[in-house]
Structures are given as C-alpha cells and as structure tokens.
VOPAGU-2260 file (C-alpha; in pm, 1 decimal, decimal comma):
REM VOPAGU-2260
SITE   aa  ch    i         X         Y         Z
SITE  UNK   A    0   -1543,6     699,0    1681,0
SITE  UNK   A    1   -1522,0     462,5    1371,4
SITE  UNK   A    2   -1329,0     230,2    1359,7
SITE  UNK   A    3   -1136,6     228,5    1061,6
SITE  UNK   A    4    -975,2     -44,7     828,4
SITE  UNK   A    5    -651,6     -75,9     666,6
SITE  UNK   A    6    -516,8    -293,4     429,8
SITE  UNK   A    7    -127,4    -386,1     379,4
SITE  UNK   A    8      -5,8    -550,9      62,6
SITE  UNK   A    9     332,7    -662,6      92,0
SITE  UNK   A   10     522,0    -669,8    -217,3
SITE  UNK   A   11     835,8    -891,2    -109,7
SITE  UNK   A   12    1020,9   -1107,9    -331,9
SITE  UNK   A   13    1037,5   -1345,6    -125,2
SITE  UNK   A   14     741,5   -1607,9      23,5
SITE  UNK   A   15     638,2   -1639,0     401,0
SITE  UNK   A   16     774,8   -1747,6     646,0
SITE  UNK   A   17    1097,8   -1576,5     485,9
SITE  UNK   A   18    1132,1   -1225,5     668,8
SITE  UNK   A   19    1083,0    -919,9     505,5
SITE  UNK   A   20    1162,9    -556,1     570,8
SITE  UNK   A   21     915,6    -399,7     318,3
SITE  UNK   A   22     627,0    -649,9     548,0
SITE  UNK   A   23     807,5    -529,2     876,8
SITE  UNK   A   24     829,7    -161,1     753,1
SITE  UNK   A   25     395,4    -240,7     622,7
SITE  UNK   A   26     309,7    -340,4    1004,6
SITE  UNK   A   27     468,8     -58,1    1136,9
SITE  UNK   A   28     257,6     153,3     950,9
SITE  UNK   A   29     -47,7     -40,6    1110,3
SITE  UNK   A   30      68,9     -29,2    1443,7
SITE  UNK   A   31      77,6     372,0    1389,6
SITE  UNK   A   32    -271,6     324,5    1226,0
SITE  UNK   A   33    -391,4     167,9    1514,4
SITE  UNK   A   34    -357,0     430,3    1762,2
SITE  UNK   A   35    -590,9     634,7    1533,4
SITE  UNK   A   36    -875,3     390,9    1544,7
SITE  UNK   A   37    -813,0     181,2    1241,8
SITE  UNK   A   38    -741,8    -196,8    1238,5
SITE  UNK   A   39    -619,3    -419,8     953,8
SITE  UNK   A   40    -378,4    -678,7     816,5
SITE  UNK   A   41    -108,6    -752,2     565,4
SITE  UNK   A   42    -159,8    -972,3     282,3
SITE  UNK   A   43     190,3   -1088,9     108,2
SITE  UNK   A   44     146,9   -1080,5    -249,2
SITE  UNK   A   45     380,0   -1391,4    -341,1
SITE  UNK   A   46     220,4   -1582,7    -115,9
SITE  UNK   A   47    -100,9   -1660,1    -319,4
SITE  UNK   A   48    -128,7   -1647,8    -695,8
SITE  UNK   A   49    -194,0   -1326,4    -846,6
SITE  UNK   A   50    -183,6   -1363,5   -1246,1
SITE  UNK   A   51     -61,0   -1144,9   -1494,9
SITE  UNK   A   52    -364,5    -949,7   -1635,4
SITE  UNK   A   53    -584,4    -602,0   -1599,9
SITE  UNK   A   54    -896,0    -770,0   -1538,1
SITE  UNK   A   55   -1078,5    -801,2   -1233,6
SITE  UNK   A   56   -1028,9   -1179,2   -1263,4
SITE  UNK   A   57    -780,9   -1371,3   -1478,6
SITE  UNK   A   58    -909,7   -1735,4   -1416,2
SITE  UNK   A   59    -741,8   -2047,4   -1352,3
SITE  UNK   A   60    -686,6   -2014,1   -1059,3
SITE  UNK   A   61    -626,6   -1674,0   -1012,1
SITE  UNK   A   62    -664,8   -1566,6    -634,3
SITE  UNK   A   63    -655,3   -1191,4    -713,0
SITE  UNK   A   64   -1012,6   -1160,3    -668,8
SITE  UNK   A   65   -1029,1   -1260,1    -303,0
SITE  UNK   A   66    -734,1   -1043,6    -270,2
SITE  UNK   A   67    -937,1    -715,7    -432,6
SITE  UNK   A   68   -1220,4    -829,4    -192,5
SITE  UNK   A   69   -1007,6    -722,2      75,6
SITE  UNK   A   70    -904,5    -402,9    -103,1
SITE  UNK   A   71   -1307,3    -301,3    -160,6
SITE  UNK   A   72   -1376,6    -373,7     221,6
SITE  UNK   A   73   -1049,2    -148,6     317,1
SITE  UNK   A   74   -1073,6     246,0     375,3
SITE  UNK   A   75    -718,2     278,2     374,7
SITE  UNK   A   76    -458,3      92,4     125,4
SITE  UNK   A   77     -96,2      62,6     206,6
SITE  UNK   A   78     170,6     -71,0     -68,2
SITE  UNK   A   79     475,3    -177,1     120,2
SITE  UNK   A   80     765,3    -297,1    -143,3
SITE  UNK   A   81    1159,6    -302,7    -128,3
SITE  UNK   A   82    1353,3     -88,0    -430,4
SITE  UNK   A   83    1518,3    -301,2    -673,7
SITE  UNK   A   84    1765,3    -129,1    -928,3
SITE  UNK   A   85    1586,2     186,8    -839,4
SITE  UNK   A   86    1219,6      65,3    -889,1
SITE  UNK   A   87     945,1     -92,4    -703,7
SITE  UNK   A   88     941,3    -421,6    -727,4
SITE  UNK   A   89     775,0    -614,2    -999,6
SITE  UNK   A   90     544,0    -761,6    -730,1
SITE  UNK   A   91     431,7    -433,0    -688,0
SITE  UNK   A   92     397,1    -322,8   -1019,9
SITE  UNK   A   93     183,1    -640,8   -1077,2
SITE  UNK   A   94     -37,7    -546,5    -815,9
SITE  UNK   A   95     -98,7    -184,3    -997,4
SITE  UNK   A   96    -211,4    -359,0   -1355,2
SITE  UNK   A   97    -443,1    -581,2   -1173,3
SITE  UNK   A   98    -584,1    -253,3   -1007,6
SITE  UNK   A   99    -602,7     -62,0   -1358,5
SITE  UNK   A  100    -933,3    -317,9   -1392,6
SITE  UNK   A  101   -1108,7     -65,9   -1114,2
SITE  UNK   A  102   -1096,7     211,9   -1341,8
SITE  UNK   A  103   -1423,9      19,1   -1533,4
SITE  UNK   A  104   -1567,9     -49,4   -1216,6
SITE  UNK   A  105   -1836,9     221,6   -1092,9
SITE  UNK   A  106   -2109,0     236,1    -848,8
SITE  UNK   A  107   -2452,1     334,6    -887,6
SITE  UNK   A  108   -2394,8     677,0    -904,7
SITE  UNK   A  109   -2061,9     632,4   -1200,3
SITE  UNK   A  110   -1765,5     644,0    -952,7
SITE  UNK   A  111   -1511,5     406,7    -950,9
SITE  UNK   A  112   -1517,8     165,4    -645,1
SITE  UNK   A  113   -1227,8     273,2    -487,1
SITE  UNK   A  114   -1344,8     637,5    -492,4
SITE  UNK   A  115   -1322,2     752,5     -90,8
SITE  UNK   A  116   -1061,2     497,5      -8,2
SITE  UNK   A  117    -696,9     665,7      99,8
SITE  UNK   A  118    -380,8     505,7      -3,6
SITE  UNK   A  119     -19,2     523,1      88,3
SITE  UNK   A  120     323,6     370,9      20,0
SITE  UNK   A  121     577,5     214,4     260,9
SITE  UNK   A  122     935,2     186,1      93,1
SITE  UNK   A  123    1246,9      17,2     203,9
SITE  UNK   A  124    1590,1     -40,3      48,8
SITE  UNK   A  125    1931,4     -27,6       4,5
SITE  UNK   A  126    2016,4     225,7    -260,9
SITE  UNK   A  127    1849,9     528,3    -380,4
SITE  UNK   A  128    1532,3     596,7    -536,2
SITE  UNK   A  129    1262,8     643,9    -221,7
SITE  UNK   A  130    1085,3     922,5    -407,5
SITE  UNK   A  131    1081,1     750,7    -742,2
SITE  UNK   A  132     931,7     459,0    -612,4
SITE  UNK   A  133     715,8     657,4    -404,3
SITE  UNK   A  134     590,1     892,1    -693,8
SITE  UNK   A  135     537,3     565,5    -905,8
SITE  UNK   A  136     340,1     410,9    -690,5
SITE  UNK   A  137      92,5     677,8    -561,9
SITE  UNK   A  138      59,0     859,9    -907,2
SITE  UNK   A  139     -58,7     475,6   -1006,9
SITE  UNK   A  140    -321,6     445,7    -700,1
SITE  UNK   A  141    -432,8     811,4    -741,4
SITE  UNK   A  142    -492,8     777,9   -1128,7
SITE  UNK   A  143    -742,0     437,5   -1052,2
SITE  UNK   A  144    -887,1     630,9    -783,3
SITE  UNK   A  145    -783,6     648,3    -446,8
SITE  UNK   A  146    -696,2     973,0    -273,9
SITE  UNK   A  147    -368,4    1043,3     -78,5
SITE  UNK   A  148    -304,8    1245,8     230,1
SITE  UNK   A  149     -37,0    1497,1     339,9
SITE  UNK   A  150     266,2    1312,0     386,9
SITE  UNK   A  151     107,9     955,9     250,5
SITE  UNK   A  152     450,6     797,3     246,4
SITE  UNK   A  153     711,9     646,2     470,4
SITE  UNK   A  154    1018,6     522,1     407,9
SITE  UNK   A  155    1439,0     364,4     496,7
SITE  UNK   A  156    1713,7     365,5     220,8
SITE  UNK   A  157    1988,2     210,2     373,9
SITE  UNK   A  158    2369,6     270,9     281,5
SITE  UNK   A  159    2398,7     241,8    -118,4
SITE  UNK   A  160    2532,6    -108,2    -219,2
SITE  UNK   A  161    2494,3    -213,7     132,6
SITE  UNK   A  162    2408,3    -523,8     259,6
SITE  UNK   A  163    2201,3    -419,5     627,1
SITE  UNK   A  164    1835,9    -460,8     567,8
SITE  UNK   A  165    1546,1    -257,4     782,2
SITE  UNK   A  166    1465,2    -556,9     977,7
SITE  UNK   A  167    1815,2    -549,9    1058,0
SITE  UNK   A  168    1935,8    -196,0    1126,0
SITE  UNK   A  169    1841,6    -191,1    1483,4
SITE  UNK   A  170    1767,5     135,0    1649,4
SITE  UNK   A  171    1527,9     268,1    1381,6
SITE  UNK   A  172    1627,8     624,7    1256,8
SITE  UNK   A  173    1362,0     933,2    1403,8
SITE  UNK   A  174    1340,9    1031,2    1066,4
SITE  UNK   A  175    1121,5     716,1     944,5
SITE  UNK   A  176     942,2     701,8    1232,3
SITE  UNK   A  177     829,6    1026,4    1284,3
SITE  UNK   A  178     772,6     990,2     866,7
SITE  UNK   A  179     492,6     682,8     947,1
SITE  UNK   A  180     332,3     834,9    1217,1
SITE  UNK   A  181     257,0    1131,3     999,0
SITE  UNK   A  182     143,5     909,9     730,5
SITE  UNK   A  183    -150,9     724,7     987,4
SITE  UNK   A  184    -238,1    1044,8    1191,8
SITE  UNK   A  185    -284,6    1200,9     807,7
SITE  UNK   A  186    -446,1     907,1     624,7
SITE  UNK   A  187    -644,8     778,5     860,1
SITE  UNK   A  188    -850,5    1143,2     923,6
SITE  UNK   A  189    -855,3    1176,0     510,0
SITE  UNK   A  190   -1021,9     834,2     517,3
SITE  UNK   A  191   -1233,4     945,8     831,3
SITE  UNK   A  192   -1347,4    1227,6     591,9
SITE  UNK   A  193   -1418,1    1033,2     272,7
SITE  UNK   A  194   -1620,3     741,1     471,6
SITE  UNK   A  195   -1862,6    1072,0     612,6
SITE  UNK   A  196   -1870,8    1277,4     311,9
SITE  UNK   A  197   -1845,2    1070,5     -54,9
SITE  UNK   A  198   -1718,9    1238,5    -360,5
SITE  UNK   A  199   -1966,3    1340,2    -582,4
SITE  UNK   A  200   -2092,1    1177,5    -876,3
SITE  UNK   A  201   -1886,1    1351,0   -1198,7
C-alpha cells in the first residue's frame, strides 16, 4: 500500500518550545493517521514568518513559500488551532488568505494545485464554538480546493471560562478520540482515492 503524507499546521499563539494543546491535539491526529499508512509532521505557524498577503509569496523575507512547499508535497492537510472569543485563531485565519493565492494556481490540465489533496480541522478550547470554527475553516479549504471526508474534524471544548487546557485534562474523553480516529480512517482512504483517480479537468 501507499504510503501516504500528512501535513499539520499548528496555529498556536504561542512560539515553540511553549506547549500547545491545538499542536498536541494536531499529533494526535497523525498518530491516528499513521496506523492507516500515512506519515507526516507539524509545522507551527508562529514559529517562522508568514506575512500578511494572498500571494503565493510576499517577499522580504517571507517564509510562507517553503511552508506551501510542504502543503503541495502533502495528500492530506490538517489545521489544528485553539478557539479564541469563539473563532479560530488569527494564526489560522492568516494561514487561509495566504492559501486564497492557490485558487490562481492550476496545472496543466486547469485545476488548481491542491485539487486531490484531503483536508481536515483539529480544534481545541475552552468555550464554545467547535462547529463554528470547524465550518470556518473547512468551508475556507474546500472553496481553494481541497476535498473533505466524512467526519473530517476532531475536536475538545473544555468547561466554558475555564482555565484546564487539552494538554492538561488528563484522561482524554472517548468522545474526541473516537472523533480523530474517524477523521484518519476517513481522510486518509479519500486521499487514497484522489492520489489513484484525479478529478477531472472542468
């Protein structure tokens, strides 16, 4: 069988080596991945300088490129981010204008590059708004291009106004679990799919 391979983007606030639950919540979704053939890695966002922009390439340093590299090599495309007041956080959201520059970006045959690659969202936070964030974030990677299975989300909401993070909670609840392992059995046969049989040319 193929090997497969994934890509994490973490979309912390907050720079390495500083822990994160949205990274820890990302490599959990790889560890599922990985019993279905697929290896990968997790890139943290803040880490390296991404600029503002909806280009391909914003100059001056902009490392974006090398990060989109990884993204084109990728069959599968995970956005782990924490909510903040109810949103994904801005890290994320700057990570779906600089992938808005794909939707000029077409093979040979007129598809966008991205076309056959599956993406999917890992969420974590301590107030409401899962599915929002969820629903923003996949409607965003499914209008550039990418295609999302059955179940091509996972995610923890802790007590509203708490202060217990993920990477904190210990015992992890069946219901996220059992959520992620859907999301890599499910993604990573869509992707299996689309890597044997392209969409055709519009």
């Amino acid at each position: 069988m193929t090997t497969l391979q994934a890509l994490v983007l973490g979309c912390s606030l907050k720079k390495s080596p500083a822990p994160s639950s949205s990274e820890l919540l990302g490599r959990e979704v790889l560890t599922a991945l990985a019993d279905h053939d697929t290896d990968g890695e997790v890139v943290r966002i803040v880490d390296h300088t991404v600029k503002f922009g909806v280009s391909i390439d914003e100059g001056d340093g902009d490392e974006w490129p090398a990060i989109r590299e990884k993204v084109l090599a990728a069959d599968i495309l995970v956005i782990a981010t924490p909510i903040w007041m109810g949103q994904p956080s801005s890290v994320a959201k700057l990570v779906l204008e600089r992938l808005d520059a794909e939707l000029s970006e077409k093979d040979e045959q007129g598809r966008p590059l991205v076309f056959g690659k599956v993406a999917a969202v890992a969420v974590v936070g301590n107030e409401d708004g899962a599915h929002h964030v969820t629903a923003e974030l996949l409607q965003g990677l499914n209008d550039v291009g990418f295609s999302v299975a059955a179940n091509g989300s996972t995610y923890w909401v802790g007590e509203a106004m708490g202060s217990v993070d993920y990477k904190d909670a210990g015992p992890k609840p069946d219901t996220t679990g059992s959520a992620t392992k859907a999301l890599a059995a499910n993604t990573a046969h869509l992707a299996r799919l689309l890597k044997a049989e392209q969409y055709p040319p519009s």
